[in-house]
C-alpha positions in Angstrom: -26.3 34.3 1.4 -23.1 32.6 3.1 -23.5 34.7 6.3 -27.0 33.8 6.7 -26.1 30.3 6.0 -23.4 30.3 8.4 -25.6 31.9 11.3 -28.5 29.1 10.9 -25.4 26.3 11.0 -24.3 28.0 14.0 -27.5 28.0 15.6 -28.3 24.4 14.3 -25.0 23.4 16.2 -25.1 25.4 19.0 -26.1 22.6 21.4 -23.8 19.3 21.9 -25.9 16.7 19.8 -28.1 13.6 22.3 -25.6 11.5 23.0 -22.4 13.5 22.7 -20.0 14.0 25.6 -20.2 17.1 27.0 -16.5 17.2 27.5 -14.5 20.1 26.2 -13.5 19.9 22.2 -10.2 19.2 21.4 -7.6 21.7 19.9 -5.0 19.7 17.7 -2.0 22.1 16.0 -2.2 21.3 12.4 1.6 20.0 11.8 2.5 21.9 15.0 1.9 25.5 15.7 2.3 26.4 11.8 1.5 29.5 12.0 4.2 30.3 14.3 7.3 28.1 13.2 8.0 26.2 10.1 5.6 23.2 9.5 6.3 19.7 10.9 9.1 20.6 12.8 10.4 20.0 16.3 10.2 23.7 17.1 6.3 24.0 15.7 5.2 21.0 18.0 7.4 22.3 20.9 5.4 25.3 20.4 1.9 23.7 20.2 2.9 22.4 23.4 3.6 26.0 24.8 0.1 27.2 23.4 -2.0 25.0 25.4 -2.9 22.6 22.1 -4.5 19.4 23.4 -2.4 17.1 20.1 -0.5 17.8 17.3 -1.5 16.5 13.7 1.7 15.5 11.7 2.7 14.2 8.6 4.6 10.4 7.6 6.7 9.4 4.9 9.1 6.9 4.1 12.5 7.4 2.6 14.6 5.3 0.2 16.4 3.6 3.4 12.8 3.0 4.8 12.9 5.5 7.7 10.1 7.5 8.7 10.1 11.2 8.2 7.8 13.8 9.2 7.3 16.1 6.3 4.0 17.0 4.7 4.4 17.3 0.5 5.9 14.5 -1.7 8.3 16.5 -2.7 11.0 18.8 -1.1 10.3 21.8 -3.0 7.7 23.7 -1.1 9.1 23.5 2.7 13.1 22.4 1.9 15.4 24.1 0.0 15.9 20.6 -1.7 14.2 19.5 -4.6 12.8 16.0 -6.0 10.9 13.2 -4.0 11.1 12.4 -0.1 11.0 8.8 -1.7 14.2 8.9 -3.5 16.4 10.4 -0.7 17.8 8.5 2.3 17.4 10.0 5.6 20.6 11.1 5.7 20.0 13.3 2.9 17.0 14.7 3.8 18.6 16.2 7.1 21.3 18.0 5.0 18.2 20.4 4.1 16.7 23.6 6.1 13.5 23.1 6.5 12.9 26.7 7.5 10.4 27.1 4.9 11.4 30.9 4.1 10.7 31.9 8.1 13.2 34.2 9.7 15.1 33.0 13.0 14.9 28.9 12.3 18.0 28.7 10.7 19.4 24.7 11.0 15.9 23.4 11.2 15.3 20.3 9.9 12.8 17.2 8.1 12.7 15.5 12.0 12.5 11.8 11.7 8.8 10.4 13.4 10.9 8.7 16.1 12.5 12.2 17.2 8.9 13.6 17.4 7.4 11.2 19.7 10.3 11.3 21.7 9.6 14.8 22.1 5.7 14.6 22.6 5.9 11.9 25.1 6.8 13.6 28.5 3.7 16.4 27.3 1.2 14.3 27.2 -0.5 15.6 24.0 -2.0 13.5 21.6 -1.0 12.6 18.2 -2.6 12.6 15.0 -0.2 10.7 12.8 -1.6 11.3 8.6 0.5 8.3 6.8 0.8 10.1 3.3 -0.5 7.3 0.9 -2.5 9.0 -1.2 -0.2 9.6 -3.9 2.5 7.0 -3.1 1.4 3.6 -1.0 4.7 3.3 0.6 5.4 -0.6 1.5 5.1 -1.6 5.2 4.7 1.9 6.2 1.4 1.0 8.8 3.1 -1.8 10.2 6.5 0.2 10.5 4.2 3.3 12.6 2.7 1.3 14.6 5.2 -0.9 15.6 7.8 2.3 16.5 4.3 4.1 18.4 4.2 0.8 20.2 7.9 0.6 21.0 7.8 3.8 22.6 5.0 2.9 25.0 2.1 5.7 23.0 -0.4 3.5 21.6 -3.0 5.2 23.2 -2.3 8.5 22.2 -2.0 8.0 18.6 -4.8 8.6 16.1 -4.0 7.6 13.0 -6.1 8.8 9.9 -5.0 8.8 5.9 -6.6 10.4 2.9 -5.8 6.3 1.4 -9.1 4.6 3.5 -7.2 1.1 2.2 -4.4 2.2 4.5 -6.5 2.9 7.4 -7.9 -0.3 6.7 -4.6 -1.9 6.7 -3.9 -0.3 9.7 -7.1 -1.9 11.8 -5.8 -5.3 10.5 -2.3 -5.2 12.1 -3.9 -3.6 15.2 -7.6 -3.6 15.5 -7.4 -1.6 19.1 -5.7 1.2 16.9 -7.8 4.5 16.6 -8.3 5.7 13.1 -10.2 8.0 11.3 -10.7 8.8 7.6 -9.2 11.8 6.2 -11.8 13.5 3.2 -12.3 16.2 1.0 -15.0 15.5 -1.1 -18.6 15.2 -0.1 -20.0 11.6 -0.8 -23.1 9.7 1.2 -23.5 8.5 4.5 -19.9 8.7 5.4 -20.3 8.1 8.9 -22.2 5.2 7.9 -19.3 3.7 6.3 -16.9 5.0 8.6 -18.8 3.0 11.6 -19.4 -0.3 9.7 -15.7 -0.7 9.2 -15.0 -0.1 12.6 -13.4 3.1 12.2 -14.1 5.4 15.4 -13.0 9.0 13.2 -13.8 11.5 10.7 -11.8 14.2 10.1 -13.9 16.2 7.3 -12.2 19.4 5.5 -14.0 22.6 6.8 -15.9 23.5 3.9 -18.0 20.1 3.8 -19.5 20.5 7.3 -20.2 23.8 5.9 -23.0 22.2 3.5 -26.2 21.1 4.4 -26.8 19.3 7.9 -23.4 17.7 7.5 -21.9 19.0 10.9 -24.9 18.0 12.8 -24.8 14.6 11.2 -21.3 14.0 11.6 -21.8 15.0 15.7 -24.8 13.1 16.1 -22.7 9.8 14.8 -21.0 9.2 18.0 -17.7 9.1 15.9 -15.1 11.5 16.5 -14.9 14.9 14.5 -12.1 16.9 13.8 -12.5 19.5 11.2 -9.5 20.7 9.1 -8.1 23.3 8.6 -10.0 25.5 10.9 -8.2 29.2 11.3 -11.0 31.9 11.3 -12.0 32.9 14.9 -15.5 33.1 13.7 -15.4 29.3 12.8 -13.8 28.3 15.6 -15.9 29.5 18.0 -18.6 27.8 15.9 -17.2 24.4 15.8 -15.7 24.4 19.4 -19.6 25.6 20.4 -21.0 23.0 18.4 -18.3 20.1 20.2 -16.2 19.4 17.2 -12.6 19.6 17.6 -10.3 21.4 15.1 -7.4 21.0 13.8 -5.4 24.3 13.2 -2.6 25.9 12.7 -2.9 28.1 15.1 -3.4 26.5 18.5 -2.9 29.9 21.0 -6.0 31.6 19.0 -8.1 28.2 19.0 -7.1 28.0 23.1 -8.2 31.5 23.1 -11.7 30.9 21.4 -12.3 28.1 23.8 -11.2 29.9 27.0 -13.9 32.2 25.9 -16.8 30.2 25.0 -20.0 30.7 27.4 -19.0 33.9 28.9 
């Protein structure tokens, strides 16, 4: 039943939508080329670079001493050999830890600060995704203090910034209201790009499994918002998103660039 769902999607999608750019769908390496090197670190988005990735999507905290940190869980347990909160260590501390994340030949990798990625990212020219993790903890001032340090460094307008917390994207449009934002989601609720558009909010970046459901895909395409679809690793859905003229998010930009390259041979 799924395959036969999945072909009628494909088909359903096959054609760009009235009204959508024909320009090629975007490939963004979800926190770097993760398949490759360990999450959210400088080698994994020197590495998306490499593959031909069009952005990166990354990851914001804050620490206790109010810096920002690139790092994807709450807690240091799954990608650190730390334990505890990202909110109760300084930054200081937090770069005493490997991030390695259990893969061979990154020894001394660490939790990079989000000033020490966009330094990196500028001279590419790739965009940026920034996630500001509030969906569990609201950290204090942390839109203001992202988008003041993507302003200092002269990338305003390659920064997307998108949250699971729709308050913070919210917060985020008040400081700046030329921003680009997107909401982050995961469950299935109505007319999304409804209330994406009457907030002035120019993105959605649904999971993969919801533009899976009904005419979702097609609706979300046929918005004129932006779509990126997480996390997006099977050749066969790639192929059927990039067809369609959604961009992905995944973590493994060189097979995504490889789909692509392909398409409409």
């Amino acid at each position: 039943a799924f395959r036969l769902s999945y072909t009628l999607m494909r088909k359903r999608a096959a054609l760009p939508p009235k009204g959508r750019s024909c320009m090629q769908p975007k490939i963004f390496a979800h926190r770097g080329a993760s398949r490759y090197a360990p999450e959210n670190t400088l080698p994994a988005f020197a590495l998306a670079a490499e593959q031909g990735a069009d952005g990166v999507e990354l990851d914001v905290h804050l620490t206790r001493d109010d810096q920002l940190v690139v790092i994807h869980d709450e807690t240091l347990e799954r990608t650190t050999d730390g334990t505890g909160w990202v909110k109760d260590c300084t930054l200081a501390q937090l770069q005493a830890l490997s991030a390695a994340n259990g893969m061979d030949g990154f020894a001394g990798v660490r939790i990079p600060t989000l000033r020490q990625v966009l330094e990196q990212l500028r001279p590419t020219g790739l965009l940026v995704n920034i996630e500001l993790k509030t969906s569990v903890i609201w950290y204090a001032g942390i839109e203001q203090k992202t988008l003041e340090l993507v302003r200092d460094l002269g990338m305003a307008d390659r920064v997307i910034y998108s949250s699971f917390n729709h308050y913070s994207i919210g917060k985020v449009r008040a400081l700046d209201p030329s921003a680009r934002t997107a909401y982050l989601y995961a469950d299935i609720f109505c007319d999304v790009e409804k209330y994406a558009a009457a907030r002035g909010v120019g993105g959605l970046h649904p999971g993969l499994w919801n533009v899976k459901m009904a005419e979702f895909l097609h609706t979300y395409l046929n918005s004129g918002l932006d779509v990126r679809v997480w996390t997006v690793n099977d050749p066969d859905d790639l192929r059927w998103l990039l067809e369609a003229g959604a961009d992905v998010i995944t973590n493994d930009p060189a097979l995504a660039v490889q789909v692509r390259d392909g398409l409409g041979r």
